[in-house]
C-alpha positions in Angstrom: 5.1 15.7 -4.6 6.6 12.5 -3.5 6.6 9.1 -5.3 7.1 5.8 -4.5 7.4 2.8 -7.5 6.5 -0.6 -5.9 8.8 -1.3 -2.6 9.6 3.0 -2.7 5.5 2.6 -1.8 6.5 2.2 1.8 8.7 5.2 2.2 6.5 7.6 -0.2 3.1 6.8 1.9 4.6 7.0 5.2 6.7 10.1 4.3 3.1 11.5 3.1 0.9 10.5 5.8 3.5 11.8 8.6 4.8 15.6 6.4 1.3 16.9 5.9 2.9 20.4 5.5 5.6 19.7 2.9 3.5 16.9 0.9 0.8 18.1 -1.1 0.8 15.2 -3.8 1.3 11.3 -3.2 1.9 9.1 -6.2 1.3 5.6 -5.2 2.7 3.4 -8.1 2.1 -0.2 -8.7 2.8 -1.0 -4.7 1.6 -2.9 -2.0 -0.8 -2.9 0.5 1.3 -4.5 3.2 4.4 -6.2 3.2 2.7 -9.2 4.8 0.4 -9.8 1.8 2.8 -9.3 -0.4 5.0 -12.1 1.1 2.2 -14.0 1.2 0.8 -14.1 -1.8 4.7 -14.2 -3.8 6.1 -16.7 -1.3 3.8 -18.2 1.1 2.5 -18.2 4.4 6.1 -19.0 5.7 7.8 -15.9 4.4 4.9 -13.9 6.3 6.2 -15.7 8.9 9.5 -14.3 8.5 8.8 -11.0 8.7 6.6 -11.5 12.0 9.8 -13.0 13.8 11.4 -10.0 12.2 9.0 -7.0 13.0 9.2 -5.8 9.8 6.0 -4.5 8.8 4.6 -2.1 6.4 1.1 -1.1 5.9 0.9 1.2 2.8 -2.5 1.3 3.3 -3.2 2.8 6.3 -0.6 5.4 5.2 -2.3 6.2 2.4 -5.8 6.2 3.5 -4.4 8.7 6.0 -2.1 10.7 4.1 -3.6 14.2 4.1 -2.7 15.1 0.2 -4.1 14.9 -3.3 -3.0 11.3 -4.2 -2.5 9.3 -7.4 -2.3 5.7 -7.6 -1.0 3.9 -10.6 -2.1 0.8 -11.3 -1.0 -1.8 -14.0 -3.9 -4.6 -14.6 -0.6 -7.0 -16.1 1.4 -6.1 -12.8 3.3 -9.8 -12.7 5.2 -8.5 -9.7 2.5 -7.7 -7.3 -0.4 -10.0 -6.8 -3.4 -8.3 -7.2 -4.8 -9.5 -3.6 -1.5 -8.1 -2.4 -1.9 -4.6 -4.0 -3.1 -1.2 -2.6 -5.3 -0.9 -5.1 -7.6 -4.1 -4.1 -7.3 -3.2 -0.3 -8.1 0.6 -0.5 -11.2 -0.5 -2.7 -12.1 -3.2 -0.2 -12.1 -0.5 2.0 -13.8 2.1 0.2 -16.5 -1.0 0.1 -16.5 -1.7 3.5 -17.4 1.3 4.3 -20.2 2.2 1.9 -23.3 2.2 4.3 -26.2 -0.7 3.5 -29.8 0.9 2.3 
């Protein structure tokens, strides 16, 4: 099992989504669904701005949607350090909804 607390998100659903093999649990807890949302929504616009000039991106949730394990995600509803736009839990259930077929 790996685990990854807030920024350890990063490294626990990218080591998960690319050692299918040796990773048979992720624990996602209270992290972030990319690092530009999170600068975003904690700083601004300009700090997203930053990190473009930077290339320093992270999205946690296209790791963990593609992570091949059993997975856990922790979530904390009083989280003051992560927005809730900015947290995986908001974008995997926008994408769960996204992709929930009309009748």
């Amino acid at each position: 099992a790996v685990h990854g607390r807030s920024i350890g998100g990063i490294a626990a659903c990218s080591l998960a989504k690319a050692n299918p093999d040796i990773v048979r649990m992720l624990i996602a807890d209270r992290t972030f669904s990319t690092l530009a949302k999170a600068a975003t929504y904690t700083f601004g616009a300009w700090a997203a701005h930053g990190l473009n000039l930077a290339a320093t991106w992270a999205d946690n949730s296209a790791n963990y949607l593609q992570a091949r394990c059993y997975k856990v995600m922790i979530c904390d509803p009083k989280d003051a350090t992560i927005p809730d736009l900015a947290a995986l839990r908001t974008e995997v259930a926008q994408q769960a909804i996204e992709a929930t077929p009309e009748n």
